[in-house]
C-alpha positions as CSV (number, residue, x, y, z in Angstrom):
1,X,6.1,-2.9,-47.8
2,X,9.4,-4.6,-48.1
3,X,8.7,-7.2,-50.5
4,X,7.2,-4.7,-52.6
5,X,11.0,-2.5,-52.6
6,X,13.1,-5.8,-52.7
7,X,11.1,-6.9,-55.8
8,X,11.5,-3.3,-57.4
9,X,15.3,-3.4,-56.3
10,X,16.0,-6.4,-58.0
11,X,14.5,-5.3,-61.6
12,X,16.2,-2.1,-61.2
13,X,19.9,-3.3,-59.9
14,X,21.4,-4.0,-63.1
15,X,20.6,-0.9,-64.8
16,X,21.7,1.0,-61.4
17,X,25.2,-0.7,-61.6
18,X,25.2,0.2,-65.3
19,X,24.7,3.7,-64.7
20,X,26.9,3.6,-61.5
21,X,30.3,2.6,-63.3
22,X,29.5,4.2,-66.7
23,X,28.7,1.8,-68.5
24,X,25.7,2.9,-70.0
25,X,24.5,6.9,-69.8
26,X,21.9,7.7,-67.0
27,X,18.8,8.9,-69.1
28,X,18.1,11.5,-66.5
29,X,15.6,13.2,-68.6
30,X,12.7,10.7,-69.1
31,X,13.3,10.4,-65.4
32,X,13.2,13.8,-64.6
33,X,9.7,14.6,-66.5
34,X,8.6,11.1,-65.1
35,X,9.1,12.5,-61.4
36,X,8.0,16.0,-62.5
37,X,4.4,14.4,-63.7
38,X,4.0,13.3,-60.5
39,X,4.1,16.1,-58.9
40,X,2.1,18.0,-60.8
41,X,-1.4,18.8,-59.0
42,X,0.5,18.1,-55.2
43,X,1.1,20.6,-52.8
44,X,4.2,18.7,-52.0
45,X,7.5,21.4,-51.8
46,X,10.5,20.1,-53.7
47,X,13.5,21.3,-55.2
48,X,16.2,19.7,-57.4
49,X,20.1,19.7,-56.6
50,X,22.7,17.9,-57.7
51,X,24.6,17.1,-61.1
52,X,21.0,17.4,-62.4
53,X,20.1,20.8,-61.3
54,X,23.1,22.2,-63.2
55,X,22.0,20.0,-65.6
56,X,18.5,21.7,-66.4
57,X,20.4,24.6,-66.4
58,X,22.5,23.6,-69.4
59,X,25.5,22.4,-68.2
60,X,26.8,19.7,-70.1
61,X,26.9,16.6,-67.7
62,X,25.4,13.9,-67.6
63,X,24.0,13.3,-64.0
64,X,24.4,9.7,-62.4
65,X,21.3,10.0,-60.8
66,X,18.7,12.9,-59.3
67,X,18.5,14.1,-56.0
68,X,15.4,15.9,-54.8
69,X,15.1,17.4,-51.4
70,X,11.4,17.8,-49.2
71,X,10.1,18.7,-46.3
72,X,10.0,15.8,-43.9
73,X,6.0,16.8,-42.9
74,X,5.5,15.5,-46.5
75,X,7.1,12.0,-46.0
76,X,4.1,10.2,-46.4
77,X,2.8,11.8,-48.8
78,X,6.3,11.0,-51.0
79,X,6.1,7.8,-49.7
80,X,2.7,6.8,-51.0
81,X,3.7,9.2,-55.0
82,X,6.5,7.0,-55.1
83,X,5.4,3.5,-53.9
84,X,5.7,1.5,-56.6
85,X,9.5,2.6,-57.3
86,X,11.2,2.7,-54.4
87,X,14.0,0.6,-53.8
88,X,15.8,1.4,-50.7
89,X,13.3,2.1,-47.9
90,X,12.8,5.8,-46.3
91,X,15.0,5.7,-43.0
92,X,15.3,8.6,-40.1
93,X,18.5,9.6,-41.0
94,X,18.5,12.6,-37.9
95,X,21.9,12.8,-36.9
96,X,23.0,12.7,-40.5
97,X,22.7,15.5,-43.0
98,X,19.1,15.2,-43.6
99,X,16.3,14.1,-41.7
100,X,14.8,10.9,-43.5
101,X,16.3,9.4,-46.7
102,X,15.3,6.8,-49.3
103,X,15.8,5.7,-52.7
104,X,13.2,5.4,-56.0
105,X,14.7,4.2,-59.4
106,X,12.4,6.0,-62.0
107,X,14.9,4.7,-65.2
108,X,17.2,6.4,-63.1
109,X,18.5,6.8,-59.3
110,X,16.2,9.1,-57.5
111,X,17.4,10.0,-54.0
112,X,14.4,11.8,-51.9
113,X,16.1,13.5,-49.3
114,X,13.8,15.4,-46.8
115,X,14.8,18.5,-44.3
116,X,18.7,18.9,-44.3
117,X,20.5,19.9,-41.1
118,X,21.7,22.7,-40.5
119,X,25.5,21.8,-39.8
120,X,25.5,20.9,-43.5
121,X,26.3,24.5,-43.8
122,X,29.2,24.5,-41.5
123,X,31.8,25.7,-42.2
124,X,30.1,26.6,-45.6
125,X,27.4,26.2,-47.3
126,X,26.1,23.2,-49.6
127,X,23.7,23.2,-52.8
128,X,21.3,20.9,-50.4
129,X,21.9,22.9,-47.6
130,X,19.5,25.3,-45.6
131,X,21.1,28.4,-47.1
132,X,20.2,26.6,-50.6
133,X,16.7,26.1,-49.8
134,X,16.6,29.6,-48.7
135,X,17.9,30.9,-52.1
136,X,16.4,28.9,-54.2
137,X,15.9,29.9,-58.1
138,X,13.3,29.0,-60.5
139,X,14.2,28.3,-63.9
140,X,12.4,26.8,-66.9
141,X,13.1,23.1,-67.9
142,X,11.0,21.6,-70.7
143,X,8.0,24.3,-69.7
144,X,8.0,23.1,-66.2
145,X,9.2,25.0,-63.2
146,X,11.8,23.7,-61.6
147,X,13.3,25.1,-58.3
148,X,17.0,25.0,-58.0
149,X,20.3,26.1,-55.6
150,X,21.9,29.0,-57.4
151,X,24.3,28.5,-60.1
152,X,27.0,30.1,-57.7
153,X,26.9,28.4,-54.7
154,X,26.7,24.8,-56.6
155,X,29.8,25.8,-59.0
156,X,31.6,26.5,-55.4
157,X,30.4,23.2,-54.1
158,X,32.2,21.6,-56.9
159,X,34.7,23.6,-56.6
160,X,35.8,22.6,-53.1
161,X,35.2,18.7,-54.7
162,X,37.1,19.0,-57.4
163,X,34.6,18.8,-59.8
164,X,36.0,21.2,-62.7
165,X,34.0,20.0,-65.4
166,X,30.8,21.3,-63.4
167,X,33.0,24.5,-62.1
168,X,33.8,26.2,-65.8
169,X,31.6,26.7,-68.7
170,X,30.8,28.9,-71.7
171,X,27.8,27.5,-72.7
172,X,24.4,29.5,-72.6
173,X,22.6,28.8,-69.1
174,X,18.9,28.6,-68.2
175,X,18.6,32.1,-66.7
176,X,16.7,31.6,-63.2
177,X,13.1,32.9,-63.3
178,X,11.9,35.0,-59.7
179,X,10.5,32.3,-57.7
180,X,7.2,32.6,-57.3
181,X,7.2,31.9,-53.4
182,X,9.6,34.9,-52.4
183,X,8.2,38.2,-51.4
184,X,7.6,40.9,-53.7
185,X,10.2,43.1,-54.9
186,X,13.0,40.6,-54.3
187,X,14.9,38.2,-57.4
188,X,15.6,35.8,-55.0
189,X,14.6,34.6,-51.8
190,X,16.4,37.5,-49.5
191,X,17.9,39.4,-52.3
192,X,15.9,42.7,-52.3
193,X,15.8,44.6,-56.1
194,X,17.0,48.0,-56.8
C-alpha cells in the first residue's frame, strides 16, 4: 500500500541521497546477502547486472546501488518478498526497456526490473538485455550462486559509456561456474563444449 512505501521512502531518502552523490560508500554487500536470503527457498528466477555484478566478480567498484532483473509472471510474488522495503511502487513500464519496474532500499538502492524488451538489444546488446539473460553465467559470491551477464558483454557496455574504470582490470576475477539451468554439454547457455 502507498502509505506503507511513502513511510519506507522517507527513512530511506537520506541515506539514498548520501549514496547518490558520494557522500557516503553504498554498502552493497550487507544488501546483497540481505536480498540473497530472501530468495533462498523461492522458485523465483533472478539474475544480477549492473556495477554490482562486476562487482561479485571482483572488480573493484563500488556499486551505487543493485539492479536485479525477473520475470514479470513473478511480480507478485517480488512484490509481496519485498513489501516492507519498497520505496518507489512497481509500475508497467511496457513501452520502456522493461516490463514493470520498482524500487526497494535494502541499506542500499535495489532496482527490481522484470522482463526487458527486446529493442534493448538494438543495435547491440546490453548486460540487462535478452541476449544477457540468454548467456547468463554463474559464479560464486560468498558461497551463494549468483547468475550474472558475461564479463564480456558488460565490459563492452561500459565501454560504449565510458565507463573505463569498469572496462580494464588486472585483478583476479570470479571465474563463472556452468549454470546449472543450461543444457548439458554446453559452458554457457548456447555455447556448446569441445
Amino acid at each position: 500500500d502507498y502509505e506503507s512505501i511513502k513511510g519506507n521512502f522517507r527513512r530511506s531518502l537520506r541515506h539514498m541521497i548520501a549514496h547518490a552523490n558520494n557522500n557516503t560508500p553504498t554498502p552493497w554487500e550487507p544488501a546483497l546477502e540481505s536480498i540473497i536470503a530472501r530468495l533462498r527457498g523461492t522458485a523465483i528466477d533472478w539474475w544480477l547486472t549492473g556495477s554490482c555484478a562486476m562487482a561479485v566478480r571482483g572488480v573493484q567498484i563500488v556499486p551505487h546501488d543493485i539492479d536485479l532483473m525477473f520475470n514479470s509472471e513473478e511480480l507478485e510474488q517480488v512484490i509481496s518478498l519485498f513489501s516492507d522495503c519498497i520505496v518507489e511502487p512497481f509500475a508497467d513500464s511496457s513501452g520502456w526497456v522493461v516490463q514493470f519496474f520498482g524500487v526497494a532500499y535494502l541499506r542500499a538502492r535495489v532496482d527490481l526490473a522484470f522482463s526487458p524488451a527486446d529493442a534493448v538489444d538494438i543495435p547491440e546488446p546490453v548486460d540487462f538485455g535478452p541476449f544477457a539473460q540468454r548467456n547468463l553465467e554463474s559464479i560464486t559470491w560468498r558461497d551463494e550462486i549468483v547468475r550474472v551477464p558475461p564479463l564480456l558483454l558488460q565490459r563492452s557496455v561500459n565501454s560504449r559509456r565510458g565507463r573505463n574504470d569498469r572496462v580494464t582490470s588486472d585483478q583476479p576475477l570470479r571465474r563463472h561456474r556452468p549454470d546449472r539451468r543450461c543444457p548439458p554439454g554446453t559452458r554457457r547457455c548456447g555455447e556448446t563444449t569441445h
